[in-house]
N, C-alpha and C positions, 0 to 999 in steps of 0.2 A: 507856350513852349511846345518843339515837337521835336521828339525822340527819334532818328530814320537811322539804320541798319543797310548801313552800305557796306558792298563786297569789297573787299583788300586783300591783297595778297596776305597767305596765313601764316608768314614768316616777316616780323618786322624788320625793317631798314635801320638798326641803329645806327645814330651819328657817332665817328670815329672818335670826336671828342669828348662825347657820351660816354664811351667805353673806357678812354683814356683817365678820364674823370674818375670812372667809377673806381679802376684797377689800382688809382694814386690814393681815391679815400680808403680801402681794404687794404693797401700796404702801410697806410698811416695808422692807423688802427689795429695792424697785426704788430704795428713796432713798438704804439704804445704799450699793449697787452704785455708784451715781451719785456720792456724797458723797465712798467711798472712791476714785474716781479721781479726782474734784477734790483731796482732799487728799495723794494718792501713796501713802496707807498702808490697813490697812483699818482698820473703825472698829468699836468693840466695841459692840452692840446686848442684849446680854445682861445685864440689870441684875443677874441672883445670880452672874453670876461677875466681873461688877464689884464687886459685895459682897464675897463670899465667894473670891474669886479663882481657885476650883472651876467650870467648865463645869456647867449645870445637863442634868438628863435629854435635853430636846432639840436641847439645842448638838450642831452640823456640821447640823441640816437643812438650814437656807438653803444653806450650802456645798454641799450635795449635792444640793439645786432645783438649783441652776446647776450642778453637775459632770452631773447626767442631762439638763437642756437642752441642755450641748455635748455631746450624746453619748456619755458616761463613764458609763454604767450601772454598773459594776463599785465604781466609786469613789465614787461615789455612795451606794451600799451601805456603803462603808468610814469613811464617814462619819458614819454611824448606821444600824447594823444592825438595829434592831427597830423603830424608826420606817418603816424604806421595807421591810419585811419587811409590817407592818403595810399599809404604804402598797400593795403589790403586791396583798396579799388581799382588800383594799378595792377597788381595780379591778377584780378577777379575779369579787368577787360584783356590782358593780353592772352589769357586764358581762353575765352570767347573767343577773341578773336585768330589762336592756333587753329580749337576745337573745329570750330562753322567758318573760318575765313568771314567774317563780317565785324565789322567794327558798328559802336552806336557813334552818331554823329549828331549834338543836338544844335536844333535852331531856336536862337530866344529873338524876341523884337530886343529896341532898342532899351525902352522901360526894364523889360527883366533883364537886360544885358547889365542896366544899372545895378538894380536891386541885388544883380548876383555878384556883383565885383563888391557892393557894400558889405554883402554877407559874408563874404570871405576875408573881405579887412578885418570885419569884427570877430572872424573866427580864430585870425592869424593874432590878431589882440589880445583876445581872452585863451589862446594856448600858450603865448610869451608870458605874460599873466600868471599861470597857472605855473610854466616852467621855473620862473622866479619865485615861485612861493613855495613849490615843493619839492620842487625837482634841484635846483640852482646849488 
């Protein structure tokens, strides 16, 4: 495995759909917020564990937007551990890469090309896992 630190521009190019995405999940999210205190309860926005009645891989984010808005970083966490694990290293590099204009860029062979797709299957497994046991 090797780590290189190439120069980029220190302003990323987000894609338009990227954005759009983003702006559709915060307004879906500001409606549930708002719907569930008109209605006194909350309101289920999850269509596969309306299906299925199983919390899907990223069920508790929204829960834990709003537990790290008030403050509850901890819980927030507790809420989906590999989403805002994710979420943290995603800030920690586009930060880097503002501050110094450099991005890390790693090189694996093919072997750990494998080993690392496996480890994230089994990470993505055992967060669904976890989400359905105590989060769901």
């Amino acid at each position: 495995m090797k780590i290189e630190w190439v120069r980029v521009a220190r302003r990323p190019d987000w894609p338009w759909w990227l954005m759009l995405l983003l702006t559709l999940w915060f307004a879906l999210g500001a409606a549930n917020v708002f719907l569930a205190a008109a209605v006194g309860r909350p309101v289920q926005l999850c269509l596969f564990k309306r299906i299925t009645g199983y919390p899907c891989p990223t069920c508790g984010f929204t829960r834990g937007l709003l537990a790290f808005l008030h403050g509850h970083p901890i819980q927030a966490w507790l809420y989906n551990p590999l989403l805002f694990s994710f979420l943290a290293a995603l800030v920690a590099i586009v930060s880097i890469r503002i501050l110094s204009g450099r991005n890390p860029r790693l090189r694996l062979t093919q072997p750990e090309r494998i080993a690392a797709w496996i480890m994230l299957s089994l990470m993505f497994v055992a967060n669904w896992l976890y989400v359905i046991r105590y989060v769901g």
